[in-house]
RODO-2510 file (C-alpha; in nm, 4 decimals, decimal comma):
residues 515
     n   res          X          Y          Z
     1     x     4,1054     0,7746    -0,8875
     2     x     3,9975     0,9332    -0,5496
     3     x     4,3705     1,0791    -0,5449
     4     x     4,3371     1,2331    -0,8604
     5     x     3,9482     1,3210    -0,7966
     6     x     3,9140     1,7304    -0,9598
     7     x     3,5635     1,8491    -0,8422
     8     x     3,3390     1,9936    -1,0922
     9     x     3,2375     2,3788    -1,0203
    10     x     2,9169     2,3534    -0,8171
    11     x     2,6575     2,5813    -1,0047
    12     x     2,4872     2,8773    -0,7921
    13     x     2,1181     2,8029    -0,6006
    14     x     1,9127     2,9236    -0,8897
    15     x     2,0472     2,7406    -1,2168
    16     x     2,1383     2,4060    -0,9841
    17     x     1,7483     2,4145    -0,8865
    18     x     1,7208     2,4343    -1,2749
    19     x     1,9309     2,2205    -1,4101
    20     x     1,7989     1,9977    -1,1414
    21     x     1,4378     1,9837    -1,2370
    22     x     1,5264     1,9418    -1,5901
    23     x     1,7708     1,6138    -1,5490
    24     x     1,4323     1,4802    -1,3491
    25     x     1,1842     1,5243    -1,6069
    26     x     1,4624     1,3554    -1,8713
    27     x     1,4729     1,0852    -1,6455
    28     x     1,1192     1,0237    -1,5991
    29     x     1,1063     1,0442    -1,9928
    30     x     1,3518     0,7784    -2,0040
    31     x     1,1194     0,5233    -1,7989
    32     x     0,8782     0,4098    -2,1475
    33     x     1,2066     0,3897    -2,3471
    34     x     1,4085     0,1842    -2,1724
    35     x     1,0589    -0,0302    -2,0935
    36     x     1,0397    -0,0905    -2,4540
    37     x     1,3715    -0,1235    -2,5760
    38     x     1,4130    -0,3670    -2,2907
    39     x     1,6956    -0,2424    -2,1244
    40     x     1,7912    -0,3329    -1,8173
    41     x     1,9919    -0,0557    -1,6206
    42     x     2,1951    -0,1576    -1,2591
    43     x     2,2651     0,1215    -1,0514
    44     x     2,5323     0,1045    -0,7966
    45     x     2,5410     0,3228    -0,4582
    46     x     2,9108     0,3549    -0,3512
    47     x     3,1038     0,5925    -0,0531
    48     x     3,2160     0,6933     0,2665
    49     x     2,9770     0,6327     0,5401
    50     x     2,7488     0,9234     0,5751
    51     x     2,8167     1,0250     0,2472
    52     x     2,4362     1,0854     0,1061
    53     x     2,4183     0,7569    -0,0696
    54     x     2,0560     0,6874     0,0932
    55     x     1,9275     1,0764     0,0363
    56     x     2,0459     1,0731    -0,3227
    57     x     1,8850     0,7416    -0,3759
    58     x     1,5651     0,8550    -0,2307
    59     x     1,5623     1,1663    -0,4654
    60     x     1,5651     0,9781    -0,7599
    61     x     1,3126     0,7020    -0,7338
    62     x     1,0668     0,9446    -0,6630
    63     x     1,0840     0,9969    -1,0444
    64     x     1,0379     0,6531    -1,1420
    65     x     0,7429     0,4159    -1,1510
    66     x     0,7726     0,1762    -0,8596
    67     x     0,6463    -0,0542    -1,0876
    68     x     0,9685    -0,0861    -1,2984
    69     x     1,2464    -0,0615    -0,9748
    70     x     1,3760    -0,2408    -0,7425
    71     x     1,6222    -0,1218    -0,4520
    72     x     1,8862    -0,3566    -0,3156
    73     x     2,0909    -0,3273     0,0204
    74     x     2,3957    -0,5449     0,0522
    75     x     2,4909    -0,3483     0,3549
    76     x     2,5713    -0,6266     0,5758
    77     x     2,7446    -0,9293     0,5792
    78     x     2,7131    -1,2458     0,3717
    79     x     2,4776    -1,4768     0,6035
    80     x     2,6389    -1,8013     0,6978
    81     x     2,3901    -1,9526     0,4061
    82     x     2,5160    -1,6853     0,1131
    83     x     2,9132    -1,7978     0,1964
    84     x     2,8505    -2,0916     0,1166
    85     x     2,7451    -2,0128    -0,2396
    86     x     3,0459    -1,8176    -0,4854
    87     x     3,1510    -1,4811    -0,3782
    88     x     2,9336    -1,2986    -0,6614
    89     x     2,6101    -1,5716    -0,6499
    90     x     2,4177    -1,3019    -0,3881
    91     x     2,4928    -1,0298    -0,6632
    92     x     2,4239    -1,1720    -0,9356
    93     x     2,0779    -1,3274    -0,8482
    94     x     1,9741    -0,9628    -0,7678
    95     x     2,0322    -0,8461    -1,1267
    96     x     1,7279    -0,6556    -1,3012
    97     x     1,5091    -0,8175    -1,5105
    98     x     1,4870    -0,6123    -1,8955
    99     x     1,3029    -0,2665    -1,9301
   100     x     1,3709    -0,2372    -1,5401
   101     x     1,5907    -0,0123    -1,2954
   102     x     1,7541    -0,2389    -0,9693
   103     x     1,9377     0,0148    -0,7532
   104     x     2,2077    -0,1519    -0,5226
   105     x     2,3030     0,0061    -0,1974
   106     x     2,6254    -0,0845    -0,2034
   107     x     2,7031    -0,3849    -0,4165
   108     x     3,0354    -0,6088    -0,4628
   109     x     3,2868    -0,3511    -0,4129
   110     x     3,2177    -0,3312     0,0111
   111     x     3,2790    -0,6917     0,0619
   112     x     3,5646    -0,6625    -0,1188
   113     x     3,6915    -0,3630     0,0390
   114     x     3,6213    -0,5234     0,3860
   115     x     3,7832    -0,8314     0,3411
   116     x     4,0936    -0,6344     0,2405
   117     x     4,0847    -0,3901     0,5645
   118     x     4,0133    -0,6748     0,7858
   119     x     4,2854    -0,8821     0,6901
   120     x     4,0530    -1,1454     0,5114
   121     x     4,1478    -1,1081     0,1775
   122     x     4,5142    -1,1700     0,0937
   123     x     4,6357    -1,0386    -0,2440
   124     x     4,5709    -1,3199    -0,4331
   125     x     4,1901    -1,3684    -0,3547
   126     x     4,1634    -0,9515    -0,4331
   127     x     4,3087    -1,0336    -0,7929
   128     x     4,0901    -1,3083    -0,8069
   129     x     3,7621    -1,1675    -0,6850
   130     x     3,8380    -0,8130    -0,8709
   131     x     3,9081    -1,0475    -1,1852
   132     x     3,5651    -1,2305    -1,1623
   133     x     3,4016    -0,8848    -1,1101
   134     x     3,5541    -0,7241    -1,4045
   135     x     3,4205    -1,0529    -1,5986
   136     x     3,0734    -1,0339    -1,4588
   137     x     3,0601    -0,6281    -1,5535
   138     x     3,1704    -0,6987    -1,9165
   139     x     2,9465    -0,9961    -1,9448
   140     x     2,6437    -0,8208    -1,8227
   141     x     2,7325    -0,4716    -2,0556
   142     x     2,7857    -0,7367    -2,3536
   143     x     2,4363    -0,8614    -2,2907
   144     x     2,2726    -0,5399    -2,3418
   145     x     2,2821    -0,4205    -1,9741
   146     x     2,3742    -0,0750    -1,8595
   147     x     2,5574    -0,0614    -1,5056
   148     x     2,6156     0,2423    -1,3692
   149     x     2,8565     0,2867    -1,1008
   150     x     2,8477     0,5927    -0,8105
   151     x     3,1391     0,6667    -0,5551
   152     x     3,0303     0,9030    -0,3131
   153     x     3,3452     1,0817    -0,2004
   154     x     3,3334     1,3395     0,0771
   155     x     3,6388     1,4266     0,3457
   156     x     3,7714     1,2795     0,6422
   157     x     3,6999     1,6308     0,8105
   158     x     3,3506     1,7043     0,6716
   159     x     3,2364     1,2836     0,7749
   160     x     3,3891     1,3800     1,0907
   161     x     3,1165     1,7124     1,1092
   162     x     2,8408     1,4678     0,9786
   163     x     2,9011     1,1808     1,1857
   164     x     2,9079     1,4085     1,5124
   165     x     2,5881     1,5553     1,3676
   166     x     2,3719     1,2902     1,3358
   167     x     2,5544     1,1201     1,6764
   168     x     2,4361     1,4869     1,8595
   169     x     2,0921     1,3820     1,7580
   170     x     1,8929     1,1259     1,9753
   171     x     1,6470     1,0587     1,6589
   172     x     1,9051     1,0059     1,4651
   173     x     2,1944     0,8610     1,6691
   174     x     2,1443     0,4833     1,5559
   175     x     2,2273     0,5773     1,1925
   176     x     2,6009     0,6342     1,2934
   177     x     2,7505     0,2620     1,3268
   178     x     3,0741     0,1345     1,4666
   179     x     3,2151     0,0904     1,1094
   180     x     3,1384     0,4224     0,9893
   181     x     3,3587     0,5848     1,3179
   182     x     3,6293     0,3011     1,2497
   183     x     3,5996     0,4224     0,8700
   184     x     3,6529     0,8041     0,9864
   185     x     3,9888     0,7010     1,1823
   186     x     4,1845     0,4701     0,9627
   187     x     4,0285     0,7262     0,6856
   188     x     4,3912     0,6843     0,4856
   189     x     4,4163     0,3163     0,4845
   190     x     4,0416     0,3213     0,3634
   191     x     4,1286     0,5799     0,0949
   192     x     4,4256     0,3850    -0,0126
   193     x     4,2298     0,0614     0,0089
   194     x     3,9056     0,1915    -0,1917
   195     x     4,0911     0,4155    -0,4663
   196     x     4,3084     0,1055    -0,5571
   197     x     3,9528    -0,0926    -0,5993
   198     x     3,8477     0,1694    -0,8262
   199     x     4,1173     0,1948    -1,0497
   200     x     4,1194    -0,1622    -1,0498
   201     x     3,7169    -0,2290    -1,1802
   202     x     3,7375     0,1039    -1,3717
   203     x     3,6739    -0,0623    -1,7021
   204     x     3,4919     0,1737    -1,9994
   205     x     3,2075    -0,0860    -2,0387
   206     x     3,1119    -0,0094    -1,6629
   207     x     3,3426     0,3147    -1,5642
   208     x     3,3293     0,4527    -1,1918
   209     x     3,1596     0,8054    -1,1729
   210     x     3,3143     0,9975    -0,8518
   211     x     3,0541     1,2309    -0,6764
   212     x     3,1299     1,5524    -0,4761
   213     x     2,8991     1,4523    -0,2145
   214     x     2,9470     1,7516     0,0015
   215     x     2,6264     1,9148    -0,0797
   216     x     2,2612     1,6309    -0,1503
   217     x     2,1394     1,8133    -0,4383
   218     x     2,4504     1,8621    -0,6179
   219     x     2,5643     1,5182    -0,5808
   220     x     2,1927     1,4105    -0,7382
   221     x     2,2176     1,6387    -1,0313
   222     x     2,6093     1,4806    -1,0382
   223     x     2,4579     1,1618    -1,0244
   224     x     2,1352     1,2521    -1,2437
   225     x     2,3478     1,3738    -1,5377
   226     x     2,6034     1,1111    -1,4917
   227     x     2,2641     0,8223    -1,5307
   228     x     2,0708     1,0150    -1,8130
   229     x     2,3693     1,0491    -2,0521
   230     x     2,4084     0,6656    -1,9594
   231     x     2,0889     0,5800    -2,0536
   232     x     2,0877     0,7958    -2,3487
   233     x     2,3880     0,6246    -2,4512
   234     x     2,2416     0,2655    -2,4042
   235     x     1,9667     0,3308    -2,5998
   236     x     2,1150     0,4113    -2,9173
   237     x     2,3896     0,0968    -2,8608
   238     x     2,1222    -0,1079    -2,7611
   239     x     2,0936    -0,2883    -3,1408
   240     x     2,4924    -0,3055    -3,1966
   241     x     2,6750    -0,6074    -3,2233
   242     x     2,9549    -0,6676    -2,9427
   243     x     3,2648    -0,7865    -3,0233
   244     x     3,3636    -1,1245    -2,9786
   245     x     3,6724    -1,1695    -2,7232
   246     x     3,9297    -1,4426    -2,8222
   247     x     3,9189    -1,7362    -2,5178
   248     x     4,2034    -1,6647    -2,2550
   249     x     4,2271    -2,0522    -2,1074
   250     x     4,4124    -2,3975    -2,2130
   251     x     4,1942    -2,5782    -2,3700
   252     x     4,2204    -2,9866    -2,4714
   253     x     4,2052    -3,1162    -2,8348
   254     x     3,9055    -3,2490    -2,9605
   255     x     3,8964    -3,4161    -3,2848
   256     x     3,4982    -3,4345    -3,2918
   257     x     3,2248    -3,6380    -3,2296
   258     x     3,3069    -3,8592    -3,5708
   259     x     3,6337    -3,9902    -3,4175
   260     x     3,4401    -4,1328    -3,1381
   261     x     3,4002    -4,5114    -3,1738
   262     x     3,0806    -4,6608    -2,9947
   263     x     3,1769    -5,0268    -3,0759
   264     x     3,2763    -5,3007    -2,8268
   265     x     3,1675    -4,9844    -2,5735
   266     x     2,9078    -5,2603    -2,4003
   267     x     2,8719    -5,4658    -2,0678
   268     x     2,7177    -5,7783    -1,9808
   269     x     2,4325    -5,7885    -1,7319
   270     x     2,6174    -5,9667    -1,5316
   271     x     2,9211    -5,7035    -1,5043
   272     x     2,7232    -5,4014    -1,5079
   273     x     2,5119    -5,5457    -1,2354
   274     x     2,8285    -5,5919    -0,9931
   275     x     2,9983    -5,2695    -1,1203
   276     x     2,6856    -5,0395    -1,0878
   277     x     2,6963    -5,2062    -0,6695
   278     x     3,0654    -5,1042    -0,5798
   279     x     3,0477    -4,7756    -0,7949
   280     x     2,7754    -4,6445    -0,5970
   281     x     2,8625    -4,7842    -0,2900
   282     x     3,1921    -4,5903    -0,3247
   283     x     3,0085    -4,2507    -0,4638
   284     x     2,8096    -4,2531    -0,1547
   285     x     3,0886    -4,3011     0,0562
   286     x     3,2515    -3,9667    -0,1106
   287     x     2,9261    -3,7894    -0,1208
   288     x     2,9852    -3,7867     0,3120
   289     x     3,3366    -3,6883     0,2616
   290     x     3,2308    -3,4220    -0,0020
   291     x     3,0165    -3,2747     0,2801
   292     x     3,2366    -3,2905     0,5460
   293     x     3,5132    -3,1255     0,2983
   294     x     3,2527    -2,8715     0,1667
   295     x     3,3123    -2,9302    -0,1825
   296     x     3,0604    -2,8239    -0,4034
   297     x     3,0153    -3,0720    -0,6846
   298     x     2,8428    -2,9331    -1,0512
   299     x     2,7327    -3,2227    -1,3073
   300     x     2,6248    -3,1096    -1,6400
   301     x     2,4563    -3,3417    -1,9080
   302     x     2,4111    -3,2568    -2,2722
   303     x     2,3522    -3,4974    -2,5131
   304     x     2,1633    -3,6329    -2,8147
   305     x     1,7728    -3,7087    -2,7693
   306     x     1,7036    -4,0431    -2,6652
   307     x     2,0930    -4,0845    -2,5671
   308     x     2,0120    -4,1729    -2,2365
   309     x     2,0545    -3,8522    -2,0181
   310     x     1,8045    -3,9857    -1,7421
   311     x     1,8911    -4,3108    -1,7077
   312     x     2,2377    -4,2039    -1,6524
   313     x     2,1820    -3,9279    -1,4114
   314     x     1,9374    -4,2023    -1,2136
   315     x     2,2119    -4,4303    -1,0983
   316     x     2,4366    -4,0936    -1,0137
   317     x     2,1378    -3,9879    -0,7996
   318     x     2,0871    -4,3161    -0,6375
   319     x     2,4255    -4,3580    -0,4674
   320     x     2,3342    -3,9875    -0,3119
   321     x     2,2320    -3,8382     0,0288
   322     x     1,8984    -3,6833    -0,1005
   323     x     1,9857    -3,4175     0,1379
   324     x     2,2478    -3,3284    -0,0258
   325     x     2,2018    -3,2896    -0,4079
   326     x     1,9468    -3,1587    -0,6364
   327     x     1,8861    -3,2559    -1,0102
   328     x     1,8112    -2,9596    -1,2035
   329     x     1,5740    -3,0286    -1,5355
   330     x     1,6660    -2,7511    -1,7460
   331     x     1,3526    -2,6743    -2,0289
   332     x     1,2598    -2,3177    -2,1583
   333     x     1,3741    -2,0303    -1,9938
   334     x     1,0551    -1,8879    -1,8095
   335     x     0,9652    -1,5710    -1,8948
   336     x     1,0873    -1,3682    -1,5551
   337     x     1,4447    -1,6247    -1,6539
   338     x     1,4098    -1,4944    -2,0476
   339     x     1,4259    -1,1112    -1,8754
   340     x     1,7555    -1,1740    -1,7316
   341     x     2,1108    -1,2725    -1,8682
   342     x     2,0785    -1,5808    -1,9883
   343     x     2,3079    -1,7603    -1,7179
   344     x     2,1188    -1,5974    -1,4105
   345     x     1,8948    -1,8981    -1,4203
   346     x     2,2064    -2,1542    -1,3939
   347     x     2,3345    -1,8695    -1,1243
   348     x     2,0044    -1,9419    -0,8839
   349     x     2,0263    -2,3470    -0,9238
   350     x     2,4151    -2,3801    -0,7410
   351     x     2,4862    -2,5953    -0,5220
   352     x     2,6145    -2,5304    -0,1205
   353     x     2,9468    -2,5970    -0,0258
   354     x     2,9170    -2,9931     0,0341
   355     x     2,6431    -3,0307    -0,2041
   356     x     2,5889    -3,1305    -0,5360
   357     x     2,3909    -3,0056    -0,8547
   358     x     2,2932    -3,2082    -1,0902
   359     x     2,1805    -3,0704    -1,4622
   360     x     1,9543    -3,2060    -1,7301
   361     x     2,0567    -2,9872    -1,9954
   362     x     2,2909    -2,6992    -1,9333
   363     x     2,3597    -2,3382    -2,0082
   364     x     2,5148    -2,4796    -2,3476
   365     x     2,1665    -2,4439    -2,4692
   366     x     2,2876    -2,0851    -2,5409
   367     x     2,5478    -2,2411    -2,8585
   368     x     2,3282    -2,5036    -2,9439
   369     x     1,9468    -2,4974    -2,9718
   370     x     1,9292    -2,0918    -2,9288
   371     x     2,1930    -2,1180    -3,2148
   372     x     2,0043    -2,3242    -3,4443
   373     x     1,6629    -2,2552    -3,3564
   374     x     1,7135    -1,8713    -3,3784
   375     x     1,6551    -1,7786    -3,0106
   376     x     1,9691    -1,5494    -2,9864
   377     x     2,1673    -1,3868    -3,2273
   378     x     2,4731    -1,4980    -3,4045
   379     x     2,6770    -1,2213    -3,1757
   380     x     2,5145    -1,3695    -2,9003
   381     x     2,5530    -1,7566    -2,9360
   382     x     2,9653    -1,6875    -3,0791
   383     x     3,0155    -1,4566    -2,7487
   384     x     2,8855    -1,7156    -2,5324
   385     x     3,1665    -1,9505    -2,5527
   386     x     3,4082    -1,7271    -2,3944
   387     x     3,1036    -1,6365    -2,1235
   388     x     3,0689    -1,9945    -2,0381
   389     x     3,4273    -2,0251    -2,0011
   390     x     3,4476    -1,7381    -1,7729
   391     x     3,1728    -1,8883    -1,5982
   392     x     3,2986    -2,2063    -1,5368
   393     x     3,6449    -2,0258    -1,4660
   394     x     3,4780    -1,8515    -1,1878
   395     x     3,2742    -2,1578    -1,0898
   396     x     3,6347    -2,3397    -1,0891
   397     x     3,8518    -2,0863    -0,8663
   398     x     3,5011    -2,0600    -0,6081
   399     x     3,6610    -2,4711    -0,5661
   400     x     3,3650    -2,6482    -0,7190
   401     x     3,4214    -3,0119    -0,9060
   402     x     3,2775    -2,9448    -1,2945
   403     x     3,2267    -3,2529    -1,4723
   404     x     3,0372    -3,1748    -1,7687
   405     x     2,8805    -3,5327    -1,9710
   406     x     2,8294    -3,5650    -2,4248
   407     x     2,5929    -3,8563    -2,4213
   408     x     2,6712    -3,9733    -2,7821
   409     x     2,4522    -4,2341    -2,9572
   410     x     2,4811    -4,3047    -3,3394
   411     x     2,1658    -4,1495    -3,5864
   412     x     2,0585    -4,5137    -3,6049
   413     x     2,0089    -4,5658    -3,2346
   414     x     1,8122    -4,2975    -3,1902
   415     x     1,5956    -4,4012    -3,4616
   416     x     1,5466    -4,7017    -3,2871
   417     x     1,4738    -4,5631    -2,9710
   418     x     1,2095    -4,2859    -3,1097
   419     x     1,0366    -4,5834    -3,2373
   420     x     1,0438    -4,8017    -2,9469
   421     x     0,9086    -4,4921    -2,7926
   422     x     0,6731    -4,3970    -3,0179
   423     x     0,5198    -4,7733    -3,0037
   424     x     0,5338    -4,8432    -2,6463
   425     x     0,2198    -4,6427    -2,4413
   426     x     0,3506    -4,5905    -2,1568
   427     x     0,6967    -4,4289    -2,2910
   428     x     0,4748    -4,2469    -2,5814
   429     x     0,5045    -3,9026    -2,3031
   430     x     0,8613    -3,9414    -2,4081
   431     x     0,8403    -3,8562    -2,7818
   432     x     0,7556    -3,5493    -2,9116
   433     x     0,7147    -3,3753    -3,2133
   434     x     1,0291    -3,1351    -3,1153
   435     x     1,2461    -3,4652    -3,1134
   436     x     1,1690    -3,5520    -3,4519
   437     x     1,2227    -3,2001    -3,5701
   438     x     1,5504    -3,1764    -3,3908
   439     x     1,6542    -3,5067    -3,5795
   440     x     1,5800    -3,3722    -3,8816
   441     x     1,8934    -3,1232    -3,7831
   442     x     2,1226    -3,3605    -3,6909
   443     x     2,3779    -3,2657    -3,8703
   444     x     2,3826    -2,9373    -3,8185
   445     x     2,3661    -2,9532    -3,3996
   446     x     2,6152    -3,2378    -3,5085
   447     x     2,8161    -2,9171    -3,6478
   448     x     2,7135    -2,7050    -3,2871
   449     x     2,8402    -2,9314    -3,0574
   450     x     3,1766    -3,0273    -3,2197
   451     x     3,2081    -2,5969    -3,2434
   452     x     3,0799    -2,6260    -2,8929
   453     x     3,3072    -2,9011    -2,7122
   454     x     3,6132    -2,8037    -2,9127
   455     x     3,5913    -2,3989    -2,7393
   456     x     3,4746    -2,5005    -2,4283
   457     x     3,7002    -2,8228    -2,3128
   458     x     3,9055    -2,6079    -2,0819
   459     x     4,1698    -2,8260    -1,8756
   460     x     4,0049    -2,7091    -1,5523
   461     x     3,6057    -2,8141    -1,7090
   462     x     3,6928    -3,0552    -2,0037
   463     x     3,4307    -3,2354    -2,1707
   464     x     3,3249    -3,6336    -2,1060
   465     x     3,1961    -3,7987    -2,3992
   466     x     2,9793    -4,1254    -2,3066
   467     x     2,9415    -4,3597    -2,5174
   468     x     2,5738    -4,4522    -2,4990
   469     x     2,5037    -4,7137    -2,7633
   470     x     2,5155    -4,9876    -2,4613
   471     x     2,2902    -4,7469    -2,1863
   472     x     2,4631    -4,9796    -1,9050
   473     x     2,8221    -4,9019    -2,0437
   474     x     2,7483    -4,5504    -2,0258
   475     x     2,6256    -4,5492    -1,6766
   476     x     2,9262    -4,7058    -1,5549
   477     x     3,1962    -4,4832    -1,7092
   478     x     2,9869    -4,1736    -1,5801
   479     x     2,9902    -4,3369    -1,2083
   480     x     3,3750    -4,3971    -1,2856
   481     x     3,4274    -4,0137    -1,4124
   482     x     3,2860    -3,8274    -1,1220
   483     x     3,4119    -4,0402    -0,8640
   484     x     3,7975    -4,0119    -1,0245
   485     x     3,7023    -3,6229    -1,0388
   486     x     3,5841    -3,6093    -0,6791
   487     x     3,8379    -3,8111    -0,5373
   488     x     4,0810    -3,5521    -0,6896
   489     x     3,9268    -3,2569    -0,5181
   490     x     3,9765    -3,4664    -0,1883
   491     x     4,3304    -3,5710    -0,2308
   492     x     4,4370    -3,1984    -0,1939
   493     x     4,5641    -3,1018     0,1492
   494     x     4,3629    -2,8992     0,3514
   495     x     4,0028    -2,7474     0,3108
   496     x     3,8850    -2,7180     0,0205
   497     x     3,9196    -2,3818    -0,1497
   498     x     3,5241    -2,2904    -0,1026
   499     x     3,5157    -2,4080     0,2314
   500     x     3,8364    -2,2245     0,2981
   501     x     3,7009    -1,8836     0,1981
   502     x     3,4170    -1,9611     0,3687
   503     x     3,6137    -1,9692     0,7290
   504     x     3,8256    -1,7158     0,6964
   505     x     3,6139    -1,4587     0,6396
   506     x     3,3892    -1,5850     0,9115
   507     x     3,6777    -1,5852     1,1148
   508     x     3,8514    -1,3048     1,0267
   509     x     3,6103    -1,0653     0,9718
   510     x     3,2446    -1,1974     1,1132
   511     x     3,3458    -0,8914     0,9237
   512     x     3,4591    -0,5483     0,9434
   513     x     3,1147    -0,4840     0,9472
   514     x     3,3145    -0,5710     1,2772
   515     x     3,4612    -0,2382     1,2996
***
């Protein structure tokens, strides 16, 4: 893209002050639409040190109510905390929240760039990370964002002029860094490096917009009109459906919740008693090696009310390190969570390398509840399967252990167990008027989750049904299936694949922001 880069014809002093004023008062007429159609726009700063990003960026907040904007610098490194999340996790929990601007000062593209200068990134972890960033872009256009992406391309000769500039100046001396006069030398390999990341990410949902930087106020009426016909744009796609994209990964048969049998699934006191000992015994055992290892460790539950959920997740939790897990209640999105793409609330709650996250109710809400109860769209809920799948896909090649739990009762159980609630005081807090409401509907979120398992139950995050008739049956096959799925992650040689990104671009780079 940079190779094949044609300039636009700069416009003389007089119209580009014109044309100038009038792309600012469009955009400050934008500000009350896209409050109240809800649309939240990402803005991303990219270039050649010295290039104007910061000027241009300055020019056009002025224009905007500080109210509804938020700036983001991703300048420098991942800190030793933020590597041990997934490669996009410090991204994506800076998205904007609807009906606001968040401006990004660089976003994913530099540490990608970096790690490929610096030797950190190999070709197959470029594929991958470009991959999960072309998913993430889609993902966030399909959900009604609008991201814009800048380049800011200027010279090798003319950053040369500006660097010596600004290193001439004692006021403004520290603004020239050691990476910006590496940058200027090996200015081929970092043309070569950066135009292949373009064409790579240059996707028409989010396309890259190249800027003739040379002069500040042409490159902010560049970027100005570039931003305006965006948002124009949005606005009027804002309503339209998005089409649905057919699932890309192997999936397991499922042959629905009706072929499960819940008979003879049951345990005696006695053996549950001495199973529920050596199971935990052994979990906590792994949960050291886990750390050591730096896996990190994702448990979903989703089931049936009344099936049993906390019970279950109790005895996984007591065989823990409380150091080193967190159980994650999942209720109604908040309203600063409701703002956002609906999986930037699961985004926020992952667990560190070596740790473990445990969920009470999932981001499957999305294709069941929201489905049913009317919270989302039909586009919506059918896109999200192939989301979640990408998510988890992402979640999976980061080197996390998914095991995602069905707690599956019979309609006559949980009758039983509503009333046993409903008569007992102190499990009354238990029963609601939701859960009786919700079993009215059983057979239709009998209808969601069999839709819901059977497009989700990839090979790498398949689906656990427990059988949850006999609660103490249930408990023991979920000790059994996380400790066969962790033991799984440790039997492969070496680091594990988190903790191995992790270290080498600690090592390799403690970055090229290392020039």
């Amino acid at each position: 893209m940079l190779n094949d880069f044609v300039k636009a014809a700069r416009p003389g002093t007089e119209e580009l002050r014109a044309r100038l004023k009038a792309e600012e008062e469009k955009l400050f007429g934008f500000q009350m639409k896209i409050k109240e159609a809800r649309l939240p726009v990402m803005v991303i700063f990219e270039g050649w040190g010295s290039a104007g990003k910061g000027s241009v960026l300055g020019s056009l907040i002025k224009e905007i109510d500080p109210r509804i904007f938020r700036v983001s610098s991703m300048e420098k490194a991942p800190s030793e905390d933020e590597k041990r999340y997934p490669f996009l996790y410090r991204y994506f929990t800076e998205i904007p929240e609807a009906g606001k601007f968040q401006f990004f000062d660089t976003c994913w593209m530099k540490e990608v760039t970096v790690g490929v200068l610096s030797g950190a990134l190999g070709k197959k972890d470029y594929e991958e990370r470009v991959r999960s960033i072309n998913l993430t872009e889609r993902q966030l256009t399909d959900n009604g964002y609008l991201v814009m992406k800048f380049f800011f391309h200027i010279g090798r000769k003319e950053q040369r002029k500006r660097l010596e500039g600004l290193s001439d100046n004692k006021d403004t001396k520290w603004r020239v860094s050691k990476e910006d006069l590496w940058e200027n030398k090996h200015y081929k390999d970092c043309l070569a490096v950066y135009d292949k990341y373009l064409t790579d990410t240059n996707r028409s949902a989010a396309p890259w917009y190249i800027i003739d930087a040379k002069d500040k106020k042409w490159a902010t009426l560049q970027v100005l009109q570039f931003l305006n016909q965006g948002i124009d744009t949005a606005l009027k796609n804002h309503s339209l459906a998005v089409p649905v994209i057919q699932n890309v990964y192997p999936l397991e048969e499922f042959d629905g919740l009706s072929s499960i049998s819940l008979e003879d699934k049951t345990l005696t006191e006695a053996e549950y008693k001495q199973k529920l000992d050596e199971l935990q015994k052994e979990l906590k055992e792994l949960h050291n090696r886990l750390y050591k290892k730096k896996v990190p460790v994702i448990i979903a539950y989703e089931g049936w009310d009344a099936a049993g959920k906390g019970g279950n997740i109790k005895r996984i939790a007591g065989a823990l390190d409380p150091r080193g897990y967190t159980v994650h209640p999942i209720a109604s999105p908040e309203p600063h969570e409701k703002a956002r793409h609906y999986l930037w609330r699961f985004w926020t709650r992952l667990p560190k390398t070596g740790h473990i996250a445990i969920f009470d109710r999932t981001w499957y809400g999305r294709v069941m509840v929201e489905r049913l109860e009317g919270f989302c769209s039909e586009n919506d809920w059918q896109r999200a399967y192939n989301e979640i799948n990408e998510f988890e896909y992402i979640l999976n090649s980061w080197g996390a252990v998914i095991v995602k739990f069905w707690v599956q009762i019979d309609k006559d159980t949980q009758l039983e167990r509503f009333n046993d609630r409903r008569n007992d005081p102190e499990k009354q807090w238990k029963i609601t008027d939701e859960d009786w409401r919700n079993r009215e509907k059983w057979d239709l979120y009998e209808k969601a989750v069999n839709e819901m398992i059977v497009k989700t139950n990839t090979s790498f995050a398949p689906w656990h049904i427990l059988e949850s008739v006999d609660k103490k049956y249930a408990r023991i096959k979920a000790l059994e299936t996380v400790i066969a799925a962790i033991k799984k992650a440790l039997k492969k040689d070496g680091p594990s694949p988190a903790a191995s990104k992790e270290k080498e671009t600690r090592t390799k780079s403690e970055y090229l922001y290392i020039f």
